[in-house]
C-alpha positions as a Markdown table, in Angstrom:
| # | Residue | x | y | z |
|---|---|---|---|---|
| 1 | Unk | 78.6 | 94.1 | 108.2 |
| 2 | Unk | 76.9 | 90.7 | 108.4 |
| 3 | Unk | 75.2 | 91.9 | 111.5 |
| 4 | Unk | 73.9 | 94.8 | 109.6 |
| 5 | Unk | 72.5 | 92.9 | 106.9 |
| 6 | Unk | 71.2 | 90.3 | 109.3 |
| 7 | Unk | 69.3 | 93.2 | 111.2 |
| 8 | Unk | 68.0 | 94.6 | 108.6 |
| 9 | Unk | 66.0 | 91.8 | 107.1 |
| 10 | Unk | 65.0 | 90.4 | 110.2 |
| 11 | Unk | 63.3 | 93.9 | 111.7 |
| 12 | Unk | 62.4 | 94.4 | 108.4 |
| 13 | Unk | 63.7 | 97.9 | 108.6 |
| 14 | Unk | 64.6 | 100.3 | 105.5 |
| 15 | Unk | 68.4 | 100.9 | 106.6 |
| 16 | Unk | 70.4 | 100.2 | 109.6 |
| 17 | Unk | 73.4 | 102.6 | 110.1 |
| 18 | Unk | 76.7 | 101.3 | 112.2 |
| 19 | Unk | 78.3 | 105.0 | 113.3 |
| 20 | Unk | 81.4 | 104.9 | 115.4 |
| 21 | Unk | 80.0 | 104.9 | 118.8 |
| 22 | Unk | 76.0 | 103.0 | 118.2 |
| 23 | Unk | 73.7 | 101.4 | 115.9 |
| 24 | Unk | 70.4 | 102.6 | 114.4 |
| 25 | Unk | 67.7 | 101.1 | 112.7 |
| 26 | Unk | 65.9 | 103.5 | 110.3 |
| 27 | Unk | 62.1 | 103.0 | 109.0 |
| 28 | Unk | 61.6 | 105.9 | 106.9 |
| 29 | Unk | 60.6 | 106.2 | 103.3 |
| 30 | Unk | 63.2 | 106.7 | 100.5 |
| 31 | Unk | 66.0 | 108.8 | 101.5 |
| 32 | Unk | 64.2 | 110.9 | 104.0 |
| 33 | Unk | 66.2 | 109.6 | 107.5 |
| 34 | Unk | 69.7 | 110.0 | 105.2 |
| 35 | Unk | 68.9 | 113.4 | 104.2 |
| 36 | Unk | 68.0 | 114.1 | 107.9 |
| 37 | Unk | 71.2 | 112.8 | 109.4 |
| 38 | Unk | 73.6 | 114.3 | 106.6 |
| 39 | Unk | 71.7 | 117.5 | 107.4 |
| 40 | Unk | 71.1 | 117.3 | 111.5 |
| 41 | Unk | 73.8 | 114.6 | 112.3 |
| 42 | Unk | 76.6 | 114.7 | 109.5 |
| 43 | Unk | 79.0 | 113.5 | 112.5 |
| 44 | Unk | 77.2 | 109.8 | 112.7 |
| 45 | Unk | 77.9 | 109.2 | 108.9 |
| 46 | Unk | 81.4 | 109.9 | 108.9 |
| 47 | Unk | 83.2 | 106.3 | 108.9 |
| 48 | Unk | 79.6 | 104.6 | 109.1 |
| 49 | Unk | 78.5 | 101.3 | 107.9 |
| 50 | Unk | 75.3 | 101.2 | 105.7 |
| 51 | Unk | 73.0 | 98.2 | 105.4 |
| 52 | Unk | 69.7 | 99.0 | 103.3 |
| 53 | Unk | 67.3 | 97.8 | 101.3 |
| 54 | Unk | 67.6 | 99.8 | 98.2 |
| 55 | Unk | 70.2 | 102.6 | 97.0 |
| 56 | Unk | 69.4 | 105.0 | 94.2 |
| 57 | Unk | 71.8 | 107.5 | 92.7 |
| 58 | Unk | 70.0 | 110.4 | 95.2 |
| 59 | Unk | 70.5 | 107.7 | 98.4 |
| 60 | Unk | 74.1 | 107.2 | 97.2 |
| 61 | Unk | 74.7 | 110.7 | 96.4 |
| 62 | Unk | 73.8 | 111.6 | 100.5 |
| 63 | Unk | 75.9 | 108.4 | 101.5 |
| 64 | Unk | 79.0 | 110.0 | 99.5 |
| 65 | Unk | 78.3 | 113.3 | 100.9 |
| 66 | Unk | 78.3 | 111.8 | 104.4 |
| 67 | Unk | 81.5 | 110.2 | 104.1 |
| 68 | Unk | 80.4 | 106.8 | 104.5 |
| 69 | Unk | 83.0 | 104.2 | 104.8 |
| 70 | Unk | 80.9 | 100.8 | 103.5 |
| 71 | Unk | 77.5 | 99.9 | 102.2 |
| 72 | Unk | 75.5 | 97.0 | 101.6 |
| 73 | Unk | 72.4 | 96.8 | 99.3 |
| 74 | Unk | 69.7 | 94.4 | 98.6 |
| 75 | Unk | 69.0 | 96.6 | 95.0 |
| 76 | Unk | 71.0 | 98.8 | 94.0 |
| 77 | Unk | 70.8 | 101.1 | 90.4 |
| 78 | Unk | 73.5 | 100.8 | 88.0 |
| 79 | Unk | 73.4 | 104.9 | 88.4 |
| 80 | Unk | 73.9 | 104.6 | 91.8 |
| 81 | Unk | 76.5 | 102.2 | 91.9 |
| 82 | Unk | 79.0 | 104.3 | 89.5 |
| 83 | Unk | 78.4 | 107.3 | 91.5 |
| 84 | Unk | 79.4 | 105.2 | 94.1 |
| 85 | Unk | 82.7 | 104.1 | 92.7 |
| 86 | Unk | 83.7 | 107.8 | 90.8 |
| 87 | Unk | 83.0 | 109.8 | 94.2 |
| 88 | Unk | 82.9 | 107.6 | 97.1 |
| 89 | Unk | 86.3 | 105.6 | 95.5 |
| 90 | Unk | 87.0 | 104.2 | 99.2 |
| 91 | Unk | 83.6 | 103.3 | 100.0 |
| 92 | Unk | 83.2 | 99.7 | 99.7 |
| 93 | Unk | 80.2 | 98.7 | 97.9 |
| 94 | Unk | 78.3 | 95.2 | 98.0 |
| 95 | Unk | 75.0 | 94.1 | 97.0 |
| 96 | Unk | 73.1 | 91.4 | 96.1 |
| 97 | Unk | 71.2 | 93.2 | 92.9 |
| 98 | Unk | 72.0 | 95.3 | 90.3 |
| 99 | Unk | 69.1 | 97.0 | 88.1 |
| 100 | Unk | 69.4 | 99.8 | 85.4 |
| 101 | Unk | 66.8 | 102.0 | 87.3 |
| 102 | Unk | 64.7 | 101.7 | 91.1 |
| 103 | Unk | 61.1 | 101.7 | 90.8 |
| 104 | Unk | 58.7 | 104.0 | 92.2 |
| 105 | Unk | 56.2 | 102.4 | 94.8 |
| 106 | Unk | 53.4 | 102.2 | 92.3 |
| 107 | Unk | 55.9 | 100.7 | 90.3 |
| 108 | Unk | 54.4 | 102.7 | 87.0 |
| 109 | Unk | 57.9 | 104.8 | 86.6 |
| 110 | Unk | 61.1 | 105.3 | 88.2 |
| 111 | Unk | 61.7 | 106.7 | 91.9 |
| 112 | Unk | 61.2 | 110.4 | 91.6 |
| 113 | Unk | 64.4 | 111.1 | 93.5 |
| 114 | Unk | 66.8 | 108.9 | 91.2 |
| 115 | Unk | 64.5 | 110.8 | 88.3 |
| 116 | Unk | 65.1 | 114.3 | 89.9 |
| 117 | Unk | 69.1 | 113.2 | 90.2 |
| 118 | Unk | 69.4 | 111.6 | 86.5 |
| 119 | Unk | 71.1 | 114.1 | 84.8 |
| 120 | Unk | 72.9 | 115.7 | 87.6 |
| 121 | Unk | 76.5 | 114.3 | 87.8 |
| 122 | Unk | 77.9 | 115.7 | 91.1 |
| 123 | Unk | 76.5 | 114.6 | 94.7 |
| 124 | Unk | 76.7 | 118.3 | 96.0 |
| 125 | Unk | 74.7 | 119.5 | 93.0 |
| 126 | Unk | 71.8 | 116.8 | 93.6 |
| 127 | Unk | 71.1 | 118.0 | 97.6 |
| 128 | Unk | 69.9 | 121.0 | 96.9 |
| 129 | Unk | 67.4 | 118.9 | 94.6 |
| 130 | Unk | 66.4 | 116.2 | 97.6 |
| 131 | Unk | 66.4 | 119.3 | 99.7 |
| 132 | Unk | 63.6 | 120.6 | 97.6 |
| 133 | Unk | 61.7 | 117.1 | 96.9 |
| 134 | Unk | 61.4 | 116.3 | 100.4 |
| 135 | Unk | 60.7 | 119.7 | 101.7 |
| 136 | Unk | 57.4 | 119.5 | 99.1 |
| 137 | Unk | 58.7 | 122.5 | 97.2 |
């Protein structure tokens, strides 16, 4: 995992991703490249090793859903971080920050996908609802 982290900050990419047989390095906004691999590549999750910048609950809900097996963020929500722990129990989780809520870019509200995911409990109810945000819909 050190490698991960160490990757990450020094190609100042959003996430890298450890799957069984390679690593990739991920630039994409938000959660846009986890939705894309839960959805197209569900396979390279399984059993993967997560280093990114920031996890929200809808980031954490798509690692969960993707059977991750560890993940390391720089910022972390508190929201995202119990989700985490009731519905990814064997996922280890590390971090460096923890904050109540993740910011939107503007920083003048929260991220709309950890707004869009607030109230929703379970990580299969909130794809549907990332599905939707990032199709524009």
């Amino acid at each position: 995992m050190n490698e991960l982290i160490e990757q990450l900050h020094a190609g100042a990419y959003a996430c890298v991703i450890a799957g069984v047989a390679e690593t990739r390095t991920f630039t994409g906004r938000g959660v846009s490249d986890l939705y894309r691999l839960l959805t197209q590549e569900p396979e390279f999750l399984r059993g993967a090793l997560v280093a990114d910048k920031v996890v929200g609950k809808g980031a954490a809900a798509l690692m969960v859903l993707g059977g991750i097996a560890e993940v390391y963020t720089d910022l972390i929500s508190t929201s995202a971080f119990e989700l985490l722990r009731r519905y990814g129990p064997n996922v280890k989780v590390s971090y460096a920050k923890e904050v109540p809520f993740i910011w939107n870019r503007t920083r003048t509200g929260g991220c709309p996908v950890e707004t869009l995911c607030g109230d929703v409990e379970r990580p299969e109810e909130m794809l549907p609802l990332i599905a939707r945000f990032l199709e524009g819909k």
